[in-house]
C-alpha positions as CSV (number, residue, x, y, z in Angstrom):
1,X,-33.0,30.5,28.6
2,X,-34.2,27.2,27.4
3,X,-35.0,28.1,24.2
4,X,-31.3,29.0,23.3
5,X,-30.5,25.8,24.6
6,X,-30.4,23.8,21.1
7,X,-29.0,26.2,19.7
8,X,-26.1,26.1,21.8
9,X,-26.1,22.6,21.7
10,X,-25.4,23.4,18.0
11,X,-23.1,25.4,17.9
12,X,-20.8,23.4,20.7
13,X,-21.6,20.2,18.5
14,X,-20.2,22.4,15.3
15,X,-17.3,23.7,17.4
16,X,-16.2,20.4,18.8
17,X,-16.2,19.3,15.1
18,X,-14.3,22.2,13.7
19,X,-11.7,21.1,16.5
20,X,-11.4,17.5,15.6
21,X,-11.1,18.5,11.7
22,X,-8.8,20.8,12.6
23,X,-6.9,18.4,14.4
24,X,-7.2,15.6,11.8
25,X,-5.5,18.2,9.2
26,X,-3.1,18.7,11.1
27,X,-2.3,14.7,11.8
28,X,-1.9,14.5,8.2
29,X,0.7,16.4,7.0
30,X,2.6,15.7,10.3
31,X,5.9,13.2,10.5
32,X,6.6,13.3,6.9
33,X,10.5,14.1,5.8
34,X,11.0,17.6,4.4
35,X,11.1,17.6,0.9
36,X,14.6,18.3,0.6
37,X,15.5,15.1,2.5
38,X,12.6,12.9,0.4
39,X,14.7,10.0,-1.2
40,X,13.9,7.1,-3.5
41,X,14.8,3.5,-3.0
42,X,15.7,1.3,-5.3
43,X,15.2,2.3,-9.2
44,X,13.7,-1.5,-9.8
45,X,11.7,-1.2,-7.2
46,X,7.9,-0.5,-6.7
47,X,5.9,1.9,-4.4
48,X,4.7,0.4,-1.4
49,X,1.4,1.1,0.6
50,X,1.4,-0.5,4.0
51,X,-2.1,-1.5,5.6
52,X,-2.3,-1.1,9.2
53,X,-4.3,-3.7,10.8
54,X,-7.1,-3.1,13.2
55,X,-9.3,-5.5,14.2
56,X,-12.4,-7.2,12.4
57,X,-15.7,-7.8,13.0
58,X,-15.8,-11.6,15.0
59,X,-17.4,-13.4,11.9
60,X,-14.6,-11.8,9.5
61,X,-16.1,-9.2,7.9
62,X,-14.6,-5.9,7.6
63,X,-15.2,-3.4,10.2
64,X,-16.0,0.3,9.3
65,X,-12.2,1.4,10.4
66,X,-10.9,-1.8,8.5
67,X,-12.7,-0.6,5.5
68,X,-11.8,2.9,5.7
69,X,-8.0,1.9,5.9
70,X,-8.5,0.4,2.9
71,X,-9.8,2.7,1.0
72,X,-7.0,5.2,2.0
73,X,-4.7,2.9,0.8
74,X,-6.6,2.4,-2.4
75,X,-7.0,6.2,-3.1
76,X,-3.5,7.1,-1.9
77,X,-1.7,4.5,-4.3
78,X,0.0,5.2,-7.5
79,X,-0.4,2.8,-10.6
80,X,1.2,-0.7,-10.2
81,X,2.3,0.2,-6.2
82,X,2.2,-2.8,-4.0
83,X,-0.1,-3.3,-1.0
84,X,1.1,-4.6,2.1
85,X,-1.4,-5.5,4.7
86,X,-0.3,-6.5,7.8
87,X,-2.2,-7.8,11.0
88,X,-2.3,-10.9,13.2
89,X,-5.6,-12.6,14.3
90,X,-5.7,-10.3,17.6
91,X,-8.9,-11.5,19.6
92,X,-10.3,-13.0,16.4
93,X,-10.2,-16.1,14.1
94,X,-8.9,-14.4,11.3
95,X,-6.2,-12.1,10.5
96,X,-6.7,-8.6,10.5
97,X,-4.5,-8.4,7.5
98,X,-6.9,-10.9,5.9
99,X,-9.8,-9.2,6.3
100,X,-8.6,-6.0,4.7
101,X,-7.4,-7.8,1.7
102,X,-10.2,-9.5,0.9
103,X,-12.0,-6.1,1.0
104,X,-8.9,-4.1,-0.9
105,X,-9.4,-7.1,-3.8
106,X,-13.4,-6.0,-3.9
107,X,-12.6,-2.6,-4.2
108,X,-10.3,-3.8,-7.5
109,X,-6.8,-4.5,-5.9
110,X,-5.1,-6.9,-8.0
111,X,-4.3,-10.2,-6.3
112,X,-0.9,-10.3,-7.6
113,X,0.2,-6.6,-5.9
114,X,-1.1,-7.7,-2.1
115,X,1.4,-8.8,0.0
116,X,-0.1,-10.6,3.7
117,X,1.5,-10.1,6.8
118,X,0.0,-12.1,9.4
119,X,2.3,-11.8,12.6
120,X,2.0,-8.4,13.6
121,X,-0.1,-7.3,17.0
122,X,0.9,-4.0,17.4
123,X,2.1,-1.0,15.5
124,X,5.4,-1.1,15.7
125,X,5.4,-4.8,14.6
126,X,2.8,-3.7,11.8
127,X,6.4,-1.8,10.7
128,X,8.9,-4.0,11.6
129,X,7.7,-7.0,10.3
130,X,6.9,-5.2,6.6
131,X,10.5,-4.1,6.8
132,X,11.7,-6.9,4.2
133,X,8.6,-4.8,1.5
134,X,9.6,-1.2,2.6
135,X,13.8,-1.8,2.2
136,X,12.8,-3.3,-1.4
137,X,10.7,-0.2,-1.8
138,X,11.1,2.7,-4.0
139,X,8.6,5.1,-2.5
140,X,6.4,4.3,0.5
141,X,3.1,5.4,1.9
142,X,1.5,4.2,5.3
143,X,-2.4,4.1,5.8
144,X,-4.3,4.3,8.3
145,X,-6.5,6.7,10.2
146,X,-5.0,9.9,10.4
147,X,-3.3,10.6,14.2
148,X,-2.2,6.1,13.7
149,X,-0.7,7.1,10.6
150,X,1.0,9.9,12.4
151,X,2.0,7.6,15.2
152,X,3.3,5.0,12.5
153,X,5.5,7.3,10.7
154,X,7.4,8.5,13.9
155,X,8.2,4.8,14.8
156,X,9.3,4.3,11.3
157,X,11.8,7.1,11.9
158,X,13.0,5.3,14.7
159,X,13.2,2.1,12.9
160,X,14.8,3.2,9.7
161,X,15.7,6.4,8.9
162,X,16.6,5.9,5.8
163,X,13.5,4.4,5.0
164,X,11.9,7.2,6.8
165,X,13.0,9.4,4.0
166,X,11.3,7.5,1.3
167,X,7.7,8.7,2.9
168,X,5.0,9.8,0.4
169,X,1.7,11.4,1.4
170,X,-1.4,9.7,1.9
171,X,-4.6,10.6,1.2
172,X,-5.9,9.8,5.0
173,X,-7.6,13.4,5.2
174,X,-10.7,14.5,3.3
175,X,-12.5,17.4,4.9
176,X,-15.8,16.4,6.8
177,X,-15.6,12.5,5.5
178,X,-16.4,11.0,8.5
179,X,-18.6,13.9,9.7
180,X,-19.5,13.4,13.8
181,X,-17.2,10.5,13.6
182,X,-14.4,12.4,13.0
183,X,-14.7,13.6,16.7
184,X,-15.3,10.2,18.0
185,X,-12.3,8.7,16.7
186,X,-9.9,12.3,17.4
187,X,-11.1,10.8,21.0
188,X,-10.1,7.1,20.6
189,X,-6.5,8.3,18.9
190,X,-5.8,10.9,21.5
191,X,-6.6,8.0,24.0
192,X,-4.6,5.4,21.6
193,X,-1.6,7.6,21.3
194,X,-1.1,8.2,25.3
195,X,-1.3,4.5,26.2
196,X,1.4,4.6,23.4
197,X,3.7,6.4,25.1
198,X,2.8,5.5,28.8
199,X,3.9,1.6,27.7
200,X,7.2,2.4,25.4
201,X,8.3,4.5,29.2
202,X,7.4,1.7,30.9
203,X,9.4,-1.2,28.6
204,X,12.4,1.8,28.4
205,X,12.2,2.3,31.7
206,X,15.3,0.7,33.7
207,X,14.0,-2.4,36.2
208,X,14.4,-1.5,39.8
């Protein structure tokens, strides 16, 4: 009985992962506007990617999910798009949307197409802050790990839904990137998204 024991291990460890990709996949293609509905902003305007914050490393350097935002962003945007980063200085000297920019211009984002936002400390104001970018927008595209980009695009729906409708995909999902971190972070999201919803009851909530 012991001896099967690693393998079991393994092939929990290999199910658990299957689960998370699965789940990840399915994040991804989730919230968008049917194609039929898709609409285009304004003909002189330019495609948007918004940058959701998440917070740094204390001296200002990038963090591993503030990286991997970024480079969403950068492999989700079409030629000459604008990138919006937004993100105050949550528990930290220096903005979150900071941070990511100065990373997004190392991996060869133009100075002049990033656009700061430095207000925002949570999601919803990561969107209704950027609202003055998106409205001028002719396509947009939000990025962030996958189940948060979910979660964004539902409260842009609620926000705007005519912006809503000028959604494009994002590259936020590549099979077996992350590998064992995928199931880490399915974890934190899960987690993430429930404290979501428990605080938007409580603020909706009538006072007693």
């Amino acid at each position: 009985m012991p001896r099967r024991a690693p393998g079991a291990f393994a092939a929990l460890g290999c199910a658990l992962l299957a689960f998370a990709e699965g789940q990840a996949w399915g994040a991804s293609r989730a919230g968008y506007p049917p194609a039929a509905a898709c609409t285009t902003g304004p003909a002189a305007g330019r495609d948007v990617v918004l940058i959701l914050g998440y917070p740094g490393r204390r001296d200002g350097t990038p963090g591993l999910l503030q990286r991997w935002r970024v480079r969403i962003a950068r492999r989700s945007a079409p030629v000459g798009a604008v990138f919006v980063f937004t993100g105050g200085a949550v528990g930290r000297d220096v903005a979150e949307a900071d941070t990511m920019a100065a990373y997004g211009a190392r991996l060869g984002i133009r100075p002049s197409d990033i656009v700061i936002e430095r207000a925002a400390t949570t999601t919803r104001e990561n969107l209704s802050l950027s609202l003055p970018w998106l409205a001028a927008a002719r396509t947009i595209r939000i990025a962030s790990n996958t189940a948060h980009a979910h979660r964004a695009r539902r409260y842009l729906r609620e926000l705007d839904p005519t912006l809503w409708r000028r959604l494009r995909r994002t590259r936020d999902f590549v099979p077996l990137e992350l590998g064992p971190l995928r199931l880490a972070l399915t974890f934190y999201d899960f987690v993430a998204g429930r404290v979501s919803i428990t605080r938007e009851r409580r603020l909706s909530s009538p006072s007693r």
